[in-house]
DOMAR-463834 format. One line per field, with one value per residue: residue number from 1; x, y, z of N, C-alpha, C in turn. Coordinates in nm, 3 decimals, always signed. Atoms other than C-alpha are relative to their C-alpha. Example, Ala and Ser with C-alpha at 12.3 -4.5 7.8 and 13.67 -1.06 7.14 Angstrom:
BEGIN
lumtor	[1,2]
neast	[+0.089,-0.082]
nnorth	[-0.119,-0.119]
nup	[+0.000,-0.006]
caeast	[+1.230,+1.367]
canorth	[-0.450,-0.106]
caup	[+0.780,+0.714]
ceast	[+0.090,-0.077]
cnorth	[+0.120,+0.109]
cup	[+0.000,+0.073]
END
This chain:
BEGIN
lumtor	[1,2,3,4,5,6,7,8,9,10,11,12,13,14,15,16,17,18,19,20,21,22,23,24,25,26,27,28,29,30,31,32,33,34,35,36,37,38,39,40,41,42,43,44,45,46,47,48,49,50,51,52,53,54,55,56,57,58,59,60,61,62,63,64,65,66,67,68,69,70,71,72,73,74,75,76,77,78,79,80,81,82,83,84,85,86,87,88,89]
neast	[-0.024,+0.168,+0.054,-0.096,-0.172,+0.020,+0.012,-0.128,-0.158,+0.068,-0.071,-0.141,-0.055,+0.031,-0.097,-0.163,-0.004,-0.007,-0.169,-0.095,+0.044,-0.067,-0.148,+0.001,-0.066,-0.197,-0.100,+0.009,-0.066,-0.175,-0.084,+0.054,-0.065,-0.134,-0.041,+0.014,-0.047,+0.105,+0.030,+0.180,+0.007,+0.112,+0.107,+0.044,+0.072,-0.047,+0.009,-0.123,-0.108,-0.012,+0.111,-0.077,-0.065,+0.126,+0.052,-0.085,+0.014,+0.098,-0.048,-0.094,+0.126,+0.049,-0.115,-0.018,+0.078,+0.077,-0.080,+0.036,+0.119,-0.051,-0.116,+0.040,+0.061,-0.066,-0.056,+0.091,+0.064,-0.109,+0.040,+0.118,-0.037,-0.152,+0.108,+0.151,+0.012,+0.060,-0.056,+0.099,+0.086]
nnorth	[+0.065,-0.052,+0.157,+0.021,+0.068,+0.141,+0.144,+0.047,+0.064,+0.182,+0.097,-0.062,+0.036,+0.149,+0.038,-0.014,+0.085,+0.093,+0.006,+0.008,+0.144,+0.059,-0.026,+0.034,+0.096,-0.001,-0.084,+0.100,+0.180,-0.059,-0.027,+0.149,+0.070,+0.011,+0.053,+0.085,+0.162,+0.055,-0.103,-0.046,-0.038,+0.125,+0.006,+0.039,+0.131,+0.112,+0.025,+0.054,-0.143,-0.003,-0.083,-0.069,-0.030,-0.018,-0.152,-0.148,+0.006,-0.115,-0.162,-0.080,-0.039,-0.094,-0.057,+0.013,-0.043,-0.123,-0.094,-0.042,+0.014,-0.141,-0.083,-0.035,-0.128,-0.117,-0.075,-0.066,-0.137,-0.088,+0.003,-0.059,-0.133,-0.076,+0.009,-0.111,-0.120,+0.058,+0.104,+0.143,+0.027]
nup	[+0.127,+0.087,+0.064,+0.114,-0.014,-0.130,+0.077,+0.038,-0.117,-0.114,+0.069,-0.025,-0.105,-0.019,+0.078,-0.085,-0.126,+0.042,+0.039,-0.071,-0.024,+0.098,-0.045,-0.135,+0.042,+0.076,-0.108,-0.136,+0.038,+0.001,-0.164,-0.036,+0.080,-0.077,-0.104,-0.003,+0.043,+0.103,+0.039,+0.025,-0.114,-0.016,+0.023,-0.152,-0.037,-0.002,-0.128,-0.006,+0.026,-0.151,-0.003,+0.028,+0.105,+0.071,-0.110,+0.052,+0.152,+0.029,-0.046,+0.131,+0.116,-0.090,+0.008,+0.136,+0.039,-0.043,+0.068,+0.127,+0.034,-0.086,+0.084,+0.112,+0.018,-0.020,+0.140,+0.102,-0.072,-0.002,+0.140,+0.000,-0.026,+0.064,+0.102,-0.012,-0.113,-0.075,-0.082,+0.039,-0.145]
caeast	[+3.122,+2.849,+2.663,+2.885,+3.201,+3.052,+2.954,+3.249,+3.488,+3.232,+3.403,+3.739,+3.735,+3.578,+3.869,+4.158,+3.996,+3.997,+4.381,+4.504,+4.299,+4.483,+4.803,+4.766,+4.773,+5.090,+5.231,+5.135,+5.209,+5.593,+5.613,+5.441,+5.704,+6.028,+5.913,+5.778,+5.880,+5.544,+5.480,+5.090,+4.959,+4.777,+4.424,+4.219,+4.031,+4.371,+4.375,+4.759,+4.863,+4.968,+4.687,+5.014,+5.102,+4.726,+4.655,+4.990,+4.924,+4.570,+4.716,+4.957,+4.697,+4.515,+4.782,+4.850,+4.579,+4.426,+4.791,+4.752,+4.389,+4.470,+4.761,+4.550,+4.277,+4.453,+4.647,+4.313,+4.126,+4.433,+4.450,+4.096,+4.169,+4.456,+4.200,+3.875,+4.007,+3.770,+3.797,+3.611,+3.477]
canorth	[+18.058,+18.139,+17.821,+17.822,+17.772,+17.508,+17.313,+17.333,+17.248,+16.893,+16.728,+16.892,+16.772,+16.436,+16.360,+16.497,+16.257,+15.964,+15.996,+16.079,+15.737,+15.609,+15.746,+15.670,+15.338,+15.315,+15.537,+15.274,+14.923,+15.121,+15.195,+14.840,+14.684,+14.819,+14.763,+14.426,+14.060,+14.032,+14.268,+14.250,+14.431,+14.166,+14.105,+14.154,+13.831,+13.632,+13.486,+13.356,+13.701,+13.829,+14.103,+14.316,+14.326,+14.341,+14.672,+14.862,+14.790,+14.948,+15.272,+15.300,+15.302,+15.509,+15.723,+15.741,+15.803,+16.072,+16.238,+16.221,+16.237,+16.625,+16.749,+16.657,+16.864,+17.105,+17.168,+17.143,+17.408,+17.638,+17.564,+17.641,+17.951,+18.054,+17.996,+18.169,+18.380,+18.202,+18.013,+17.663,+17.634]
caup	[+26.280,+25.982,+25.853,+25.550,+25.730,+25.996,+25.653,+25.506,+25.834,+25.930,+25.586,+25.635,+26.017,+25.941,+25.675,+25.906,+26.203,+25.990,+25.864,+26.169,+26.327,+26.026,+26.135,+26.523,+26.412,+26.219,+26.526,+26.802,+26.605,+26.562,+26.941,+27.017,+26.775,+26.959,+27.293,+27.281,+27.199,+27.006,+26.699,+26.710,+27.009,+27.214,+27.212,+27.552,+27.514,+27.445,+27.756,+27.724,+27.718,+28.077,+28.238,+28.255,+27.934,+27.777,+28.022,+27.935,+27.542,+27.598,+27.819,+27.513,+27.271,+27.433,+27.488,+27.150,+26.994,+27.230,+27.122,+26.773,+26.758,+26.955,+26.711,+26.447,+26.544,+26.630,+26.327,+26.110,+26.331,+26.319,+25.906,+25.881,+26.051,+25.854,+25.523,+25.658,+25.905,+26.129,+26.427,+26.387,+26.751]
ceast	[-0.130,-0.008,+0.081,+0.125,-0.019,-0.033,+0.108,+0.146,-0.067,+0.135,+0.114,+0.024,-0.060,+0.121,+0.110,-0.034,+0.013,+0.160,+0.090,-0.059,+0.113,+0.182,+0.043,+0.043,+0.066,+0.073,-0.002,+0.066,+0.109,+0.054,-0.029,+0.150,+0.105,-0.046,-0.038,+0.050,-0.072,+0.007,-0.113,-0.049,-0.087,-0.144,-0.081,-0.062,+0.074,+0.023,+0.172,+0.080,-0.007,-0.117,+0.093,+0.035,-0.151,-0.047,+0.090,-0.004,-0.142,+0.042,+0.058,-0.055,-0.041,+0.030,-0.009,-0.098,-0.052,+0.122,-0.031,-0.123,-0.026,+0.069,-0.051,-0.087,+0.046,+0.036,-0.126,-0.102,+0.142,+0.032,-0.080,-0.005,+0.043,-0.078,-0.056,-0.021,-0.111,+0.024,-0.120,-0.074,-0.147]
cnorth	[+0.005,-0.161,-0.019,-0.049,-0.104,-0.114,-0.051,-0.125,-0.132,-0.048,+0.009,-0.103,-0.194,-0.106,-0.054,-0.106,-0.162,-0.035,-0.001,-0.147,-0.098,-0.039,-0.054,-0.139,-0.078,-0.002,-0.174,-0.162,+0.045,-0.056,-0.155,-0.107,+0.003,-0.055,-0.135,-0.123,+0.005,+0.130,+0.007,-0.010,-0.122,+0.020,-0.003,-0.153,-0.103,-0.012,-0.039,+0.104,+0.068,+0.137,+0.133,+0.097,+0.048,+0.176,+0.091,+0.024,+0.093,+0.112,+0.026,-0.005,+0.092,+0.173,+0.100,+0.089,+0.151,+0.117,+0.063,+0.097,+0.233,+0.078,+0.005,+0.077,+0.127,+0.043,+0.026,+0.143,+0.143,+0.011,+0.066,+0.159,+0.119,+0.027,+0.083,+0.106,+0.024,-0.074,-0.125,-0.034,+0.035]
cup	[-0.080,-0.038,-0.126,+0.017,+0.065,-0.165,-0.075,+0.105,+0.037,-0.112,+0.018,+0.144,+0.036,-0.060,+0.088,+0.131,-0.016,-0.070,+0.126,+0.127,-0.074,+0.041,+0.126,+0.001,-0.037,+0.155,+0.134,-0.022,-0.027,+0.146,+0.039,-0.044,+0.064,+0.160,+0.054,-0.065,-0.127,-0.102,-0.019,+0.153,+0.048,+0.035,+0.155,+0.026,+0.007,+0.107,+0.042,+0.005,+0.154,+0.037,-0.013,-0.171,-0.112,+0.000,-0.022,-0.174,+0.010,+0.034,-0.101,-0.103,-0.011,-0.003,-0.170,-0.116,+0.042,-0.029,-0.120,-0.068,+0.068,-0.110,-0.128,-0.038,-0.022,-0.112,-0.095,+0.077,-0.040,-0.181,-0.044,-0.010,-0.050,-0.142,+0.041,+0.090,+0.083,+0.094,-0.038,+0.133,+0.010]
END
């Protein structure tokens, strides 16, 4: 990658990592929403909240995120690509 395209792809891949953060978020308080009682994921420090239920809300975060946070690279690297007929790596 020439120094021209690496300066171009930081803002490009700083944008797309901050929307799809954005998005992850949406995505998880959805899934959170159907499969729980509560609709606000619970908090590790609330103590009234079972260790069960604290610990599968983080894995599905987690989860979640490291999905999104993946598909979104992905697609902007592969974008990129398709533009500068460059790979971004």
């Amino acid at each position: 990658m020439s120094a021209v395209s690496k300066t171009f792809y930081k803002p490009l891949s700083l944008a797309t990592s901050v929307l799809g953060g954005i998005a992850a978020g949406a995505v998880f308080g959805q899934i959170w929403k159907r499969i729980s009682d509560d609709s606000e994921a619970p908090d590790p420090k609330d103590l009234d909240r079972s260790n069960t239920e604290v610990l599968a809300a983080a894995a599905l975060q987690g989860l979640v995120f490291g999905l999104v946070r993946a598909a979104v690279d992905r697609a902007g690297a592969r974008g990129y690509k398709a533009v500068t007929h460059e790979s971004p790596d």
